[in-house]
C-alpha positions in Angstrom: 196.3 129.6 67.2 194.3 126.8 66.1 193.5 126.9 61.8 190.5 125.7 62.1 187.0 126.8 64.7 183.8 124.8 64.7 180.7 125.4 66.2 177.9 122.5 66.1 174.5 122.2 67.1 171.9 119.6 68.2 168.2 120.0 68.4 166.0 117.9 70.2 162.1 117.9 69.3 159.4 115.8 71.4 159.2 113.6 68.7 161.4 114.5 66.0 165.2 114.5 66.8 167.3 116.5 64.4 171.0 117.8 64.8 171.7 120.8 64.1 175.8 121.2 63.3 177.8 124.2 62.5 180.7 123.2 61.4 183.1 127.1 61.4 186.2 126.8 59.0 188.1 129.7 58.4 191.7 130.9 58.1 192.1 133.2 60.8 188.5 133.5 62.3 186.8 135.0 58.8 183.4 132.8 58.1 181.5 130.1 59.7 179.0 127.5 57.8 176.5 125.6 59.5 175.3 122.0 58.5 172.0 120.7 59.5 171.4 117.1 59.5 168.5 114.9 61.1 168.6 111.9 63.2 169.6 109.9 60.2 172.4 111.9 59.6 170.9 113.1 56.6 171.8 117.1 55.7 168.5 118.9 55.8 169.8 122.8 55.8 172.6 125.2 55.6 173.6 128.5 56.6 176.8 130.7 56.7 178.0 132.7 59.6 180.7 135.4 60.8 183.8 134.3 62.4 182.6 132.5 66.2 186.9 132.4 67.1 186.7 134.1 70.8 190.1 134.2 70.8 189.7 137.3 68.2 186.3 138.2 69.0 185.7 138.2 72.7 182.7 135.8 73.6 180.1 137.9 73.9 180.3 138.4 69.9 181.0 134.9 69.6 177.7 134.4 71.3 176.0 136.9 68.9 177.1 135.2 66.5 176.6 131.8 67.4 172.6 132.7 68.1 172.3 134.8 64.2 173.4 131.5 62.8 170.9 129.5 65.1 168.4 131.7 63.8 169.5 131.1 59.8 169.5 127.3 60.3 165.9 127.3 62.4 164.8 129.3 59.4 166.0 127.4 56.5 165.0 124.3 58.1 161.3 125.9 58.7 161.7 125.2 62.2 160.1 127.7 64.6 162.2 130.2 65.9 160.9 130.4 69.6 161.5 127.2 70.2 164.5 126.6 72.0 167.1 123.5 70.9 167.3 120.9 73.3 171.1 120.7 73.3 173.4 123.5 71.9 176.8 122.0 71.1 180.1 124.3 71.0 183.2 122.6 69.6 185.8 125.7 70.1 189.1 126.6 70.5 189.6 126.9 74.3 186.3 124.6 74.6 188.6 122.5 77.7 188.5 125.5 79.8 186.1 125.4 82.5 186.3 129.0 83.0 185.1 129.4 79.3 182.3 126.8 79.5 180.4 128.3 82.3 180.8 132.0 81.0 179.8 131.1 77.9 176.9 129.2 79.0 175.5 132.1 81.0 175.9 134.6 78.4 174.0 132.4 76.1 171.2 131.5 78.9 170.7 135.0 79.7 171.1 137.0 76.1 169.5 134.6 74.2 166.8 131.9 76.0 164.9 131.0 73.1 168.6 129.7 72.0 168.7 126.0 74.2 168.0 124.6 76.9 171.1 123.5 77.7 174.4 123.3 76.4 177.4 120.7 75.8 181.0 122.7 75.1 184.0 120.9 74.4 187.6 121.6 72.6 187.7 121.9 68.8 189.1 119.1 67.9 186.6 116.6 69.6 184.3 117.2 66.6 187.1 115.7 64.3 187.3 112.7 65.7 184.1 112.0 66.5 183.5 111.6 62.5 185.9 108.8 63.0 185.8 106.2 65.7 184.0 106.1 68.6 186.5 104.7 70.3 189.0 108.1 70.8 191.7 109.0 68.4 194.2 111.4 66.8 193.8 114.5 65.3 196.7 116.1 63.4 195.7 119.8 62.1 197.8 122.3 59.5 196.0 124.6 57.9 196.6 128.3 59.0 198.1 127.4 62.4 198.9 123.5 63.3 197.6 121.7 66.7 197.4 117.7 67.3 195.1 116.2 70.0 194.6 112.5 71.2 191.7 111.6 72.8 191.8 108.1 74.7 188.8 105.4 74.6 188.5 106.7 78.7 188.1 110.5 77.2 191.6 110.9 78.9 192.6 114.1 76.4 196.3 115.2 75.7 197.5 117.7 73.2 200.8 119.0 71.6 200.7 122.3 70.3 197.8 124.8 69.6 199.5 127.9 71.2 199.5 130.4 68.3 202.0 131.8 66.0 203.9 133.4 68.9 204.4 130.4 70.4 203.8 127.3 68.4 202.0 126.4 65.2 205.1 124.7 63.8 204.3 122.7 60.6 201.1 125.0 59.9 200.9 127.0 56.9 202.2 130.1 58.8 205.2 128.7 59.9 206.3 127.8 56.3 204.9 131.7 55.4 207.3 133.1 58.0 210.2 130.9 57.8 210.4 131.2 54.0 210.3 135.1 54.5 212.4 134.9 57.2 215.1 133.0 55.3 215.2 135.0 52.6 215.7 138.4 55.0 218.3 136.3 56.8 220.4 135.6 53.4 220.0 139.2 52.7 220.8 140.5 55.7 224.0 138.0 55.8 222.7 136.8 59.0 222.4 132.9 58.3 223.1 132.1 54.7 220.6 130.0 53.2 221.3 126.5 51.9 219.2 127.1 49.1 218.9 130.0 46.2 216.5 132.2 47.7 215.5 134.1 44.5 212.2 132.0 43.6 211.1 132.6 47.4 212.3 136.3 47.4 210.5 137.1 43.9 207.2 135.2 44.7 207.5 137.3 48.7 207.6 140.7 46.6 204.7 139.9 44.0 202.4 137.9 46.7 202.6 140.5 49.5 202.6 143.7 46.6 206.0 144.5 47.7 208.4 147.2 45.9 211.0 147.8 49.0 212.5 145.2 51.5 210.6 147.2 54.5 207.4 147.0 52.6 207.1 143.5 54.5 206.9 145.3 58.2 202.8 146.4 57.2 202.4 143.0 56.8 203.5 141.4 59.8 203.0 144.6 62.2 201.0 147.2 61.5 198.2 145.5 59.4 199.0 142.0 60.5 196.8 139.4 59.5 197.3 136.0 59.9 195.5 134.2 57.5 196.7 136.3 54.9 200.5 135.7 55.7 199.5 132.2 55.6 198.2 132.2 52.5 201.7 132.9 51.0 202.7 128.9 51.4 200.1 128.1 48.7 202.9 130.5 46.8 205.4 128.0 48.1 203.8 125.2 47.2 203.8 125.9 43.7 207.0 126.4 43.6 208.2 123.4 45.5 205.9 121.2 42.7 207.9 123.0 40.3 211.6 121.7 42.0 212.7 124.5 43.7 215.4 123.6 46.4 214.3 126.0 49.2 210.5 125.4 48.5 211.1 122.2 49.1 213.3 122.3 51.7 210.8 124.4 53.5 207.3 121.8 53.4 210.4 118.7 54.3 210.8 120.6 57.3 207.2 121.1 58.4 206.5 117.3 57.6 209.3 117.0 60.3 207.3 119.3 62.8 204.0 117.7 61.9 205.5 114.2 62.7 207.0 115.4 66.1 203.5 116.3 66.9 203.0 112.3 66.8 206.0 111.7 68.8 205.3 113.5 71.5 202.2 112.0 72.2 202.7 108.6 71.5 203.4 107.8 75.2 199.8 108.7 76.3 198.4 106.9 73.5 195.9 103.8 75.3 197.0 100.2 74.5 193.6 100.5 72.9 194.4 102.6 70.2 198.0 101.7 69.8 197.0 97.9 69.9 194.7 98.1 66.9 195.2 95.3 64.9 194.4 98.0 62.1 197.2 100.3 62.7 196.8 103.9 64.8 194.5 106.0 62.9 195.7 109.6 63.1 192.7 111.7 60.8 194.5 114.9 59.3 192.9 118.3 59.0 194.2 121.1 57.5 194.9 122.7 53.7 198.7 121.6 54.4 197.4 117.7 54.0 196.8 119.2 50.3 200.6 119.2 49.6 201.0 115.5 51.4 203.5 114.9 48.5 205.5 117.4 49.4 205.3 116.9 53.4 205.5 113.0 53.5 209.3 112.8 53.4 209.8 114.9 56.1 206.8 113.6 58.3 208.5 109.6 57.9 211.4 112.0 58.8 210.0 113.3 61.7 208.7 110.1 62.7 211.7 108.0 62.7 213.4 110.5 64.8 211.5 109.6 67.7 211.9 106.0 67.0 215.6 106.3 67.3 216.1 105.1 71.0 212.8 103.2 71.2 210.5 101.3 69.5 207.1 102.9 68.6 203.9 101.9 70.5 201.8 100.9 67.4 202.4 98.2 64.5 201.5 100.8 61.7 200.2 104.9 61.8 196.7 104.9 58.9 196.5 108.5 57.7 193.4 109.3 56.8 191.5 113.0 55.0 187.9 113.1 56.4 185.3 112.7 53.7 182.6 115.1 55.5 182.3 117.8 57.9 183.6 117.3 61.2 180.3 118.7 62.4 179.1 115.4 62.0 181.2 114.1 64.9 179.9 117.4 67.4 176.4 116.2 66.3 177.6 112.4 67.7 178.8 113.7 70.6 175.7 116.3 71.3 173.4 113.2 70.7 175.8 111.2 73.3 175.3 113.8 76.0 171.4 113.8 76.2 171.4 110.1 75.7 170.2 110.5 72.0 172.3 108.5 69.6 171.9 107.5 66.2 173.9 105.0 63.3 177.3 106.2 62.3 179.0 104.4 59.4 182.6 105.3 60.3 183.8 103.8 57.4 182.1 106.3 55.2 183.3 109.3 57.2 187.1 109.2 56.2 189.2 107.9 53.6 193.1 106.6 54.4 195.4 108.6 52.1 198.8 106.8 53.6 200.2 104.2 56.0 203.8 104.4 57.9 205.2 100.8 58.9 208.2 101.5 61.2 
């Protein structure tokens, strides 16, 4: 499942425009944070939230939710509480699905009316790249699961990935949880030898997960399962890859591969546009993986080139780039696009580029 879950909002006044945007990070649905920023796109309040993933939750919490941290933004702002926002954005996971839209939409109309008047819903990764361009973009994301999205300058939208652990999130930081406890039950079990000493991976698996018996790991990935948590173990691998260790190392190569296939797959729906940009392709990363780039980069080229072995790529150059704020900025944009409301964006200011593949 997508790593990441944002939730942003956008208040209209008479005479006073302010956006309200919740931007919800968490590994595996835990907290949300809200960012309130005015017309100028200057932050004026926050406020912190439970989980808002409906995936986990069902959406009638998620609506709960999403209305207690309305209420702790309208109140730290000193706005009035009765008053209903103008425009209620929701940047979700599953935000594409009509089905979702309109139930979620009535349950917030009829549970909560002094909530908004209306509401704009759209997929979670929209708010990304709205912090930067205006134009459409790429969004690569590996934090607890992976996903990557392009979004055209038509709004065309295609994806790769997004489908949950079962099946998908290749790249994220689950998959290199699971394969590196995977390959070290493999070697054990003489199943498929590993390439590489395992007894850095298997030593950090037994500490990090409180281990004292090989079938100590079935709580962890059965009966008290918890996703987040298991991906929390490549921060573990991480360390040990900065340190040299072959299989560590091995392991974030070969999720730099995945994450560059993400690329590949959907560089054929990518608008002459985009891929035309004198500038190169900007692809804006998004994810705690990106915080290991060293160890990633030689796979993703990898990855990259791969694709590029019977043709030649569609853009002159791929611009990496971190954002520099929170991507509830961008939901804010596109709330303020949907009632006609927009305000100065300094794109520029929003990201910063981090690395830059030339085939």
């Amino acid at each position: 499942m997508r790593s990441k879950y944002k939730v942003h909002l956008l208040l209209r006044i008479t005479k006073n425009v302010v956006m309200f945007s919740i931007d919800v990070m968490f590994a595996g649905g835990s907290s949300s944070n809200i960012v309130i920023v005015n017309a100028s796109g200057h932050v004026i309040g926050k406020a912190e939230g439970l989980s808002t993933n409906h995936w986990l939750i069902g959406i009638e919490e998620c609506a709960v939710r999403v209305n207690d941290m309305v209420v702790k933004a309208k109140k730290n702002a000193g706005l009035s509480l009765d008053k209903p926002l103008a425009s209620l954005g929701l940047s979700l996971s599953g935000g594409e699905k009509e089905e979702f839209k309109k139930k979620m939409e009535n349950v917030m109309k009829e549970n909560y009316p002094n909530c908004s008047l209306s509401y704009f819903i759209c997929t979670d990764t929209f708010g990304s790249i709205a912090t930067a361009s205006d134009s459409g973009g790429i969004v690569l994301i590996a934090g607890t699961g992976s996903n990557c999205q392009l979004v055209n300058p038509n709004n065309d939208v295609h994806g790769c990935g997004g489908w949950g652990h079962i099946l998908g999130d290749e790249g994220s930081g689950y998959w290199i949880s699971h394969t590196a406890v995977k390959t070290v039950y493999d070697d054990d079990d003489g199943f498929v030898k590993s390439p590489y000493d395992i007894t850095l991976v298997k030593e950090s698996m037994y500490d990090f997960f409180k281990m004292k018996k090989p079938f100590d790991i079935l709580d962890h990935f059965y009966k008290d399962f918890e996703k987040a948590k298991v991906a929390q173990f490549a921060t573990t691998i991480a360390q040990g890859a900065s340190k040299g260790d072959p299989l560590c190392r091995h392991l974030f190569k070969e999720a730099g591969i995945l994450l560059g296939h993400h690329i590949n797959a959907l560089e054929s729906k990518i608008d002459v546009r985009l891929a035309g940009c004198e500038k190169g392709l900007k692809v804006l990363c998004v994810g705690s993986v990106f915080k290991s780039w060293e160890l990633l980069k030689e796979g993703f080229i990898e990855g990259l080139r791969r694709g590029h072995d019977q043709r030649s790529p569609c853009y002159k150059s791929l611009i990496l780039l971190r954002p520099k704020v929170k991507s509830s900025l961008g939901a804010a944009i596109l709330g303020a696009k949907a009632i006609n409301q927009a305000f100065p964006v300094d794109y520029s200011q929003n990201t910063e580029s981090f690395s830059t593949f030339t085939p």
